[in-house]
DRENVEX-535557 format. One line per 3 residues: number of its first residue (from 1); their letters; for each residue x, y, z of C-alpha. Coordinates in steps of 0.5 Angstrom, whole numbers, plus 500, padded with zeros to 3 digits. Layout:
// residues N
NUM> a> X Y Z | ... $
//
This chain:
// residues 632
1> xxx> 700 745 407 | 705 750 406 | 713 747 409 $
4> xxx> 711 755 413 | 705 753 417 | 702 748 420 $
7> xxx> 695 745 422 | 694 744 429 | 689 742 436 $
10> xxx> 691 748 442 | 693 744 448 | 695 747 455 $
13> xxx> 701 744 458 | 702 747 464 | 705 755 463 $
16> xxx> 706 753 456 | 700 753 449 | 702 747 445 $
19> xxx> 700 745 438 | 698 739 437 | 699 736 429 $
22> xxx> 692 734 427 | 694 730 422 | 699 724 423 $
25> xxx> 698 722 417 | 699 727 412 | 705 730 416 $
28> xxx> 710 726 413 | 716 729 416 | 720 736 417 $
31> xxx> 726 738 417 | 731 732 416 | 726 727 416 $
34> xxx> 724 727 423 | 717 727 425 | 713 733 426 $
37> xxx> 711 734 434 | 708 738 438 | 710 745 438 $
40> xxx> 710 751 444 | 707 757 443 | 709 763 447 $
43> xxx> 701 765 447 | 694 763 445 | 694 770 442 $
46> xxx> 692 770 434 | 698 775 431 | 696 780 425 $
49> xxx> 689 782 423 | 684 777 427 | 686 778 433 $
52> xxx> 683 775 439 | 684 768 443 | 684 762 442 $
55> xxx> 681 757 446 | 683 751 448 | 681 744 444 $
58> xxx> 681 750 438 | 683 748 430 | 688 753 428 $
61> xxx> 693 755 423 | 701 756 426 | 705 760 423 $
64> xxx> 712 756 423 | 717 761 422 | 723 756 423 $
67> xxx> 721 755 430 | 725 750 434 | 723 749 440 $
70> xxx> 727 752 446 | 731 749 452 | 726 745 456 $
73> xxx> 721 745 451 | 720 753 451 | 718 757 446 $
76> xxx> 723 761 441 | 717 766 439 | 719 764 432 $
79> xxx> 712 760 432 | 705 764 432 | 698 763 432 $
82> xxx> 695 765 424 | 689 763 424 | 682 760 429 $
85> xxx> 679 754 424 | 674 752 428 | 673 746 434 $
88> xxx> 676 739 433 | 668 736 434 | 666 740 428 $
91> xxx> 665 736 422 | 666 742 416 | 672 745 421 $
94> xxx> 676 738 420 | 675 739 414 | 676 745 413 $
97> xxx> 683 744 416 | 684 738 412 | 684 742 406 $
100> xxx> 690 747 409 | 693 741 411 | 693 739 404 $
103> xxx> 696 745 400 | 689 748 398 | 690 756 399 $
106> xxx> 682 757 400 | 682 764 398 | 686 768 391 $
109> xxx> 690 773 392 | 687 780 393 | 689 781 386 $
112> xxx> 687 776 382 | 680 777 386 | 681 784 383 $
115> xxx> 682 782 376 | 677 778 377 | 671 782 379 $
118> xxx> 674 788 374 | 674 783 367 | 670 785 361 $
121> xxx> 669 779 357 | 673 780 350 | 669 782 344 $
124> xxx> 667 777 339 | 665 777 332 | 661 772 330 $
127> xxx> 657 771 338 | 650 768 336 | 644 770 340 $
130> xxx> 640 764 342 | 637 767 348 | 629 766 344 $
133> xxx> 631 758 344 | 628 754 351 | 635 753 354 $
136> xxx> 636 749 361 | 641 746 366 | 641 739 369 $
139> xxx> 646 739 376 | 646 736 382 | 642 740 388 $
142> xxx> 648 743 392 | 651 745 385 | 653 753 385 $
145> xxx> 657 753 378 | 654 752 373 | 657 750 366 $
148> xxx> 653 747 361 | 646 748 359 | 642 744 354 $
151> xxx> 637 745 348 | 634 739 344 | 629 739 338 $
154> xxx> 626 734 335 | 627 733 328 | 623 727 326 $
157> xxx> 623 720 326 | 630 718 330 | 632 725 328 $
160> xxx> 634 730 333 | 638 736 334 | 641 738 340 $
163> xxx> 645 744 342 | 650 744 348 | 652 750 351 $
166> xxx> 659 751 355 | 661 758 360 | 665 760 354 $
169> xxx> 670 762 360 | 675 764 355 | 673 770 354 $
172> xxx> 674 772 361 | 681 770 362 | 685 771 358 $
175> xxx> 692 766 356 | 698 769 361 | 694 775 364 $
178> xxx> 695 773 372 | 688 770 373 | 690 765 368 $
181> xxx> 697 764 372 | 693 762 377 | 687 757 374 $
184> xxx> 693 753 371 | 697 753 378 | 690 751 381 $
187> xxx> 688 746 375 | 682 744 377 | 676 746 383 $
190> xxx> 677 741 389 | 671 739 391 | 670 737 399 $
193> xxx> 664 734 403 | 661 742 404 | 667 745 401 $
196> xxx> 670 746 395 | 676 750 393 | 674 753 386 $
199> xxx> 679 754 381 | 676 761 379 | 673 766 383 $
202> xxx> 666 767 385 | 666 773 381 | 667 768 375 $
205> xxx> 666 760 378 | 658 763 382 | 657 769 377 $
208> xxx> 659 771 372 | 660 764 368 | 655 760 371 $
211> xxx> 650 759 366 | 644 762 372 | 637 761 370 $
214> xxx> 635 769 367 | 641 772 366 | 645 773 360 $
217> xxx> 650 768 358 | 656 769 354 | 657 760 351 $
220> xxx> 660 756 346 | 655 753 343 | 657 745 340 $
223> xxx> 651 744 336 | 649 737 334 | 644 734 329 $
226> xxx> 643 726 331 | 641 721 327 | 638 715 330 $
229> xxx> 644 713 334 | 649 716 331 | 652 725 331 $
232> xxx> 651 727 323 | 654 733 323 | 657 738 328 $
235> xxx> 657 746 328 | 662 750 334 | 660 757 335 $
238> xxx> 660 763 340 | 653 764 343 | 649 768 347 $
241> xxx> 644 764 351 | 639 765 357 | 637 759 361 $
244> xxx> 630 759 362 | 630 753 368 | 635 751 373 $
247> xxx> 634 743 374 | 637 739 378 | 638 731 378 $
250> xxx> 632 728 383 | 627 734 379 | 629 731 373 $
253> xxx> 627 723 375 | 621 725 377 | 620 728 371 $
256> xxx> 621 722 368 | 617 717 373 | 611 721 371 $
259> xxx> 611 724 379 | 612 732 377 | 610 735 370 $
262> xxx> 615 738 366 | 613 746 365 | 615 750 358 $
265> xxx> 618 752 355 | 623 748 357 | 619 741 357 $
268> xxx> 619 739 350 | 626 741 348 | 627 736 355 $
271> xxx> 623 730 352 | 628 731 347 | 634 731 350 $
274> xxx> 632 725 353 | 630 721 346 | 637 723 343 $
277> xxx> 641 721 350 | 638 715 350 | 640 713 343 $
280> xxx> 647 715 343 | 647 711 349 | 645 706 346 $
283> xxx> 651 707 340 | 656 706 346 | 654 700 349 $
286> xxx> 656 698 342 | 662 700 342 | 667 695 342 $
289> xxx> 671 695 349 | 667 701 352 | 666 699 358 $
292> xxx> 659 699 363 | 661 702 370 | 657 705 375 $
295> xxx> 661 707 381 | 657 710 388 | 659 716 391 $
298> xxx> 657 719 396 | 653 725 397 | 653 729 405 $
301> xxx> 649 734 407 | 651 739 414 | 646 742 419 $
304> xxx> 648 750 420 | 653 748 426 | 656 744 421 $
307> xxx> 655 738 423 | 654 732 418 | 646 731 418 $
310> xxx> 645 725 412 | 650 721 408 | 646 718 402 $
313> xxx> 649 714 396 | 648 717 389 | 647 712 384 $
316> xxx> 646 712 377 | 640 715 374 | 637 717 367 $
319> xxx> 638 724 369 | 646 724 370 | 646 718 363 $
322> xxx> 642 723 360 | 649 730 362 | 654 724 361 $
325> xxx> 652 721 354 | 651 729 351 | 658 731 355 $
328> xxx> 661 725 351 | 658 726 345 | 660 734 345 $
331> xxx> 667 732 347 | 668 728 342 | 666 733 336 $
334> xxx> 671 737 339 | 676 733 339 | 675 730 332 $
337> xxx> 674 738 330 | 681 739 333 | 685 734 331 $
340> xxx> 682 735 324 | 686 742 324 | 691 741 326 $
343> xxx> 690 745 333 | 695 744 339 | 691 742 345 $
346> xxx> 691 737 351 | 686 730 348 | 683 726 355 $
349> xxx> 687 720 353 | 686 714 356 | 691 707 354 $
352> xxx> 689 701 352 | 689 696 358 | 695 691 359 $
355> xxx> 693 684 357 | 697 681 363 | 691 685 368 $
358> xxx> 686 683 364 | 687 676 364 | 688 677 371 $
361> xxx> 681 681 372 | 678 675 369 | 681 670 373 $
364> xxx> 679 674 379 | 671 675 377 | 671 667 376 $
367> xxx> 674 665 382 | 667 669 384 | 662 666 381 $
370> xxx> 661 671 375 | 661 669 368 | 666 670 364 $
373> xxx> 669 671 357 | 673 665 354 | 680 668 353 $
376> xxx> 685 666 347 | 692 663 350 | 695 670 347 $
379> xxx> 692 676 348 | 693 682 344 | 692 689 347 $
382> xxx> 686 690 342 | 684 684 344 | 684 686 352 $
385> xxx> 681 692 351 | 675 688 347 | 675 683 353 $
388> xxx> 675 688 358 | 669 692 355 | 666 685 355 $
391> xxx> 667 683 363 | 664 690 365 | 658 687 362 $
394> xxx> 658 680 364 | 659 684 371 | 654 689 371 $
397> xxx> 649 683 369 | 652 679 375 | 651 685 379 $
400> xxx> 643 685 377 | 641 678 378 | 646 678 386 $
403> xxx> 641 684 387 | 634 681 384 | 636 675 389 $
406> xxx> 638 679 394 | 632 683 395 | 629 676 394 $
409> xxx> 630 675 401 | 638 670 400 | 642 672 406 $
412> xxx> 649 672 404 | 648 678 399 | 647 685 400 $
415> xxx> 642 689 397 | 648 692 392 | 649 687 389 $
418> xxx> 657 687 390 | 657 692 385 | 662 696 389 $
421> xxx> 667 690 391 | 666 689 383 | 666 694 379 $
424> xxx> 673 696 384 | 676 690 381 | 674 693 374 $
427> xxx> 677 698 375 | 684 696 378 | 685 692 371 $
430> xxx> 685 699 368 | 690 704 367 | 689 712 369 $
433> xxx> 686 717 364 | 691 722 363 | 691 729 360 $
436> xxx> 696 729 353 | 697 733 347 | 698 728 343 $
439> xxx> 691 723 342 | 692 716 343 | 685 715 344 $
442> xxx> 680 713 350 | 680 706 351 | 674 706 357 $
445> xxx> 670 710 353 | 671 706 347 | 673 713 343 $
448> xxx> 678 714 337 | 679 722 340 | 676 725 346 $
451> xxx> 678 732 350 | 676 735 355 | 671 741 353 $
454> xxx> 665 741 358 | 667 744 364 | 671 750 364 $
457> xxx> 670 753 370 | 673 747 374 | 678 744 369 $
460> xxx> 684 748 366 | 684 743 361 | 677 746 358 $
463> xxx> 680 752 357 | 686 750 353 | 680 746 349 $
466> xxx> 676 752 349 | 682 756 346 | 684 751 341 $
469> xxx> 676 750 339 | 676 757 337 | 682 758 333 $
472> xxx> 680 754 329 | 673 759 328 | 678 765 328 $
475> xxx> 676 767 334 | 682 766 338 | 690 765 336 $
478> xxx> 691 758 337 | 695 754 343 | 703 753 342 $
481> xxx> 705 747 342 | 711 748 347 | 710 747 354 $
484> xxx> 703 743 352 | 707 736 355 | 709 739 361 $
487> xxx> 701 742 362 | 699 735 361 | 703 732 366 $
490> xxx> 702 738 371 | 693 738 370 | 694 730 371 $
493> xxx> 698 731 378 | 694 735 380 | 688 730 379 $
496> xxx> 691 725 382 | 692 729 389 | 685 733 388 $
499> xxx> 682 725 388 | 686 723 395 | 683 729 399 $
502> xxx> 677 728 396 | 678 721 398 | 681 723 406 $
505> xxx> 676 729 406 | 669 723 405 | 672 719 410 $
508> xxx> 673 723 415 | 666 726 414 | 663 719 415 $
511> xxx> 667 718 421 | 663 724 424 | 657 721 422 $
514> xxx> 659 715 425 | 661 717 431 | 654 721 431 $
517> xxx> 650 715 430 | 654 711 435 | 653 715 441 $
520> xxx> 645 715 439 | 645 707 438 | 650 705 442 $
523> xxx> 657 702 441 | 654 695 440 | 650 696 435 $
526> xxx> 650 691 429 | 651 693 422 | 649 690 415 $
529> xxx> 655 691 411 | 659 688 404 | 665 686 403 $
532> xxx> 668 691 399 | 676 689 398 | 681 685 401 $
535> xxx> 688 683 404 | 692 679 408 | 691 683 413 $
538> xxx> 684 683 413 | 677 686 409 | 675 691 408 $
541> xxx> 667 692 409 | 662 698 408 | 656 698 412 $
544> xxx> 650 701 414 | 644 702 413 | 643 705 406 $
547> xxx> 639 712 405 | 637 713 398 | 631 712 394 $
550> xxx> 634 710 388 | 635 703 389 | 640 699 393 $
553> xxx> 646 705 395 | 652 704 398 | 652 703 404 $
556> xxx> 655 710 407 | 660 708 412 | 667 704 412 $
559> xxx> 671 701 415 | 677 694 416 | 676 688 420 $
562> xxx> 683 685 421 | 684 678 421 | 686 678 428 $
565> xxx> 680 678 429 | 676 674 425 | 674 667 428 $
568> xxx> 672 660 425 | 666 657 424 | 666 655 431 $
571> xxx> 668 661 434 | 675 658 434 | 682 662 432 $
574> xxx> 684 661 424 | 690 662 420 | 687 666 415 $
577> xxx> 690 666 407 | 688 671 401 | 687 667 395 $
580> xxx> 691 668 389 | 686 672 386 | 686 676 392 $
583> xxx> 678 674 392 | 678 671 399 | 681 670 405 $
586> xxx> 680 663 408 | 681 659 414 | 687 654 414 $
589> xxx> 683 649 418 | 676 650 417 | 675 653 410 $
592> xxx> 671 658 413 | 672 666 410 | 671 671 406 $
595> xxx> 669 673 399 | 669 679 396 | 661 682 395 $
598> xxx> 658 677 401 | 654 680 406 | 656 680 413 $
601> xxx> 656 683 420 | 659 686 424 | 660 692 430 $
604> xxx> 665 698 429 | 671 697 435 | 674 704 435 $
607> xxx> 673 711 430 | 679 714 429 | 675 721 425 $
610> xxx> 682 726 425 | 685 719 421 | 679 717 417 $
613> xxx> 680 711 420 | 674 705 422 | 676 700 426 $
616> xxx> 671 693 426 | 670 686 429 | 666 681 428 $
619> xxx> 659 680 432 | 659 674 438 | 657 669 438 $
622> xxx> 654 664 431 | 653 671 428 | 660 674 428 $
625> xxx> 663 667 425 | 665 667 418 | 662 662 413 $
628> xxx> 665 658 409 | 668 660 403 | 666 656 396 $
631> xx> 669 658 389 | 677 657 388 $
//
């Protein structure tokens, strides 16, 4: 949020407009430190073009403008009423102010949206016309902006050859014109429940780079010959395609389950892609160290008042394997193609993990239950890396027979299987995914050299890539070196924060459809949930019936259950203890606890939706005590 404005609920005090701060959290501080409070308007009056009144209980953007409160708590005129949001009841309003809450723009300058709609893209020399091969794209449903398309042929026996084409979004914006200024500023689209901050304008993001089927398409193309599971040899050009069929994930399995037939031209090349997909997946299991990690996330749908309608939990399906092995596969020859020239570019580098957390990760999932590696005295970072690929699988294969036993009817497992608790456990041994200009390698991904190339339209980083790519064909000048460091440094930033509103954003719209859920079932239902992490304060549950037919989902709400108000076995007071693992927390007297990925049940005390904050308790009675916890 801009240190000028601020994001606020209108309140009527008296003869005073007030502005409540809608979110506590976020509001650091202002000025000395102190704790931004209420602040007294001197009218409900929306200054400037917009005009109007604002209506009590109404979301609005205030204009701070130094104001300080007068004697008495009067207004000094200094603060005014920007903008109407929306209303605090409105799940897309909440979220909408969230995201100006949190410094996105939610618009581009006039100029920029300008220069945007004006753009001609830059005459190349060597662009191929491959509008005749059947060319398709594969997104999730609610996707606008598409960047990839796939064509894929078979070759022969374990033979294929598949073409990746990527919005070459290079020849529309140019390195330093103000268009560029800006997406490096941005680094990268934001994406919210119902909302995304684009980091291109829509004359580019939804239009005139987005591979749309039936239109001409200006792409880079990575042409890829696979030889049973390996890519033999790789071609990088400029292309000209035309996207015979926009598919989306949920087509495509029931493509592959036999419950809808494929059409052509596209069906073929489609039967391919999934052949060389799958071997190259194959080839990455393989790997030594490449890790095996699928990590739900959850996907809102909103009716026309904006209100959450549904929360369905996206698991990993054929469909996304097949992008995300090709993505990978094009990404790295475009690494290893930069990395051979010489070019200066930013490499997704990914360092190899500590050895101290890997052995505590092995620690924690023994203390569970899960079958581990043996682990030497002294482990070398190489040897961590192996371990760790090793215990992502020996969890993924726990994760599976929890579940079998689960949907066998053994009631202290959820259905998941404890794959969220498990697989965040993998995860927080690992170090964060960085952008570099120098290459140190992916250690997730098991990768020598990798960047990020696939994805133009959302990522700065891609662009550099592109640029960088293309020099080494003569078709573009090649980055400078200098500044790279900086950018690297700045995109991965920018990362982070963009996970943390996208986190606060998904909380806050489950939340609502809690709440919603609630005042149809009524505050005292049960839920089924799973125990997804802990600490000495308390667990932290996810609950709810899941919605999704791919299997067990996640369920799609969350909350905290703190010890306080947690019981014994026999409903008695207990002094709970996290074990050193931070695996369990157990009873002091009777034993009795809580593990991470058990079962349990449990009822939402308070929903705190501008905090994104759920409150829980345990049931009464025989099933809200806690079982007694087994392992170390």
């Amino acid at each position: 949020m801009s240190a000028g404005t601020l994001v606020a609920t209108l309140q009527r005090r008296g003869r005073f407009w007030t502005a409540e701060p809608v979110f506590p959290q976020a509001l650091a501080a202002g000025p000395g430190g102190r704790a931004r409070r209420r602040v007294t308007l001197a009218s409900n009056r929306v200054s400037g073009k917009q005009g109007g009144a604002a209506r009590e209980g109404d979301l609005v953007l205030v204009g701070m403008g130094g104001a300080r409160q007068g004697r008495g708590g009067r207004p000094d005129g200094r603060a005014r009423l920007l903008r109407v949001l929306g209303r605090s009841d409105v799940a897309r309003d909440v979220i909408e102010a969230l995201m100006l809450d949190r410094g996105l723009a939610r618009h581009f300058d006039a100029a920029v949206d300008r220069e945007a709609a004006e753009l001609q893209p830059a005459p190349s020399q060597g662009r191929r016309d491959l509008r005749a091969l059947p060319t398709f794209t594969i997104d999730p449903i609610t996707a606008r902006d598409f960047d990839d398309a796939i064509s894929a042929e078979r070759m022969g026996d374990r033979r294929w050859r598949v073409w990746v084409h990527i919005a070459d979004v290079a020849a529309y914006v140019q390195e330093g014109s103000q268009l560029d200024r800006e997406a490096r500023r941005r680094a990268l689209s934001v994406y919210v429940p119902g909302a995304v901050e684009p980091m291109l304008p829509q004359a580019l993001s939804n239009d005139a780079c987005s591979l749309v089927p039936g239109r001409e398409r200006l792409t880079v193309t990575v042409e890829m010959e696979i030889d049973g599971e390996q890519v033999r040899s790789g071609a990088f050009y400029r292309s000209t395609i035309s996207s015979d069929e926009r598919l989306d994930y949920d087509r495509v399995d029931r493509i592959f389950a036999g419950a809808e037939r494929a059409s052509e031209p596209w069906a073929a090349p489609l039967a391919a892609a999934r052949e060389a997909a799958a071997a190259l997946g194959r080839a990455r299991e393989a790997r030594a160290g490449a890790l095996t990690l699928d990590s739900p996330e959850p996907e809102f749908a909103f009716d026309a008042s904006g209100h959450v309608s549904e929360i369905a939990g996206r698991v990993q399906t054929e469909s996304h394997t097949l992008i995300e092995h090709l993505m990978i596969a094009a990404n790295e020859q475009v690494a290893e193609r930069l990395a051979r020239a010489g070019v200066p570019c930013l490499y997704r580098v990914h360092e190899q993990p500590q050895p101290e957390r890997v052995l505590r990760l092995i620690d924690q999932l023994a203390s569970l239950g899960v079958p581990t590696p043996p682990t030497p005295k002294h482990v070398s970072p190489s040897q961590a890396k192996d371990l760790l690929g090793e215990a992502s699988h020996a969890v993924e294969a726990h994760v599976r027979r929890l579940a079998r036993r689960a949907e066998a009817g053994e009631a202290a497992i959820p259905p998941t299987g404890g794959r969220i608790a498990f697989t965040a456990l993998v995860l927080r041994s690992l170090q964060q995914a960085v952008y570099s200009p120098k290459n140190i390698g992916h250690a997730g991904l098991g990768s020598a050299c990798y960047c990020h190339f696939t994805s133009p339209i959302r990522r700065y980083p891609d662009i550099v890539c592109h640029r960088a790519l293309l020099s080494t064909i003569g078709e573009s000048p090649p980055p400078r070196a200098a500044g790279l460091g900086e950018l690297g440094e700045w995109t991965s930033q920018r990362e982070r924060e963009a996970m943390t509103i996208e986190r606060d954003a998904d909380d806050v719209a489950r939340c609502f459809a809690l709440e919603s859920e609630l005042y149809e079932r009524g505050w005292e239902e049960a839920f089924d949930g799973e125990v997804t992490g802990l600490i000495a304060a308390g667990a932290f549950i996810a609950f709810g019936p899941s919605r999704s037919g791919d299997g067990p989902a996640p369920p799609p709400f969350e909350g905290m259950l703190p010890v306080r108000r947690m019981r014994g076995g026999e409903g008695e007071r207990e002094w709970w203890e996290l074990n050193e693992q931070g695996t369990i927390l157990r009873g002091d007297r009777t034993g009795a606890g809580l593990r991470l990925g058990q079962a349990t049940r449990v009822r939402v005390a308070r929903v705190d939706v501008l905090r994104g904050r759920v409150d829980l308790a345990p049931l009464d009675g025989e099933r809200g005590r806690m079982r007694r916890a087994s392992g170390r």
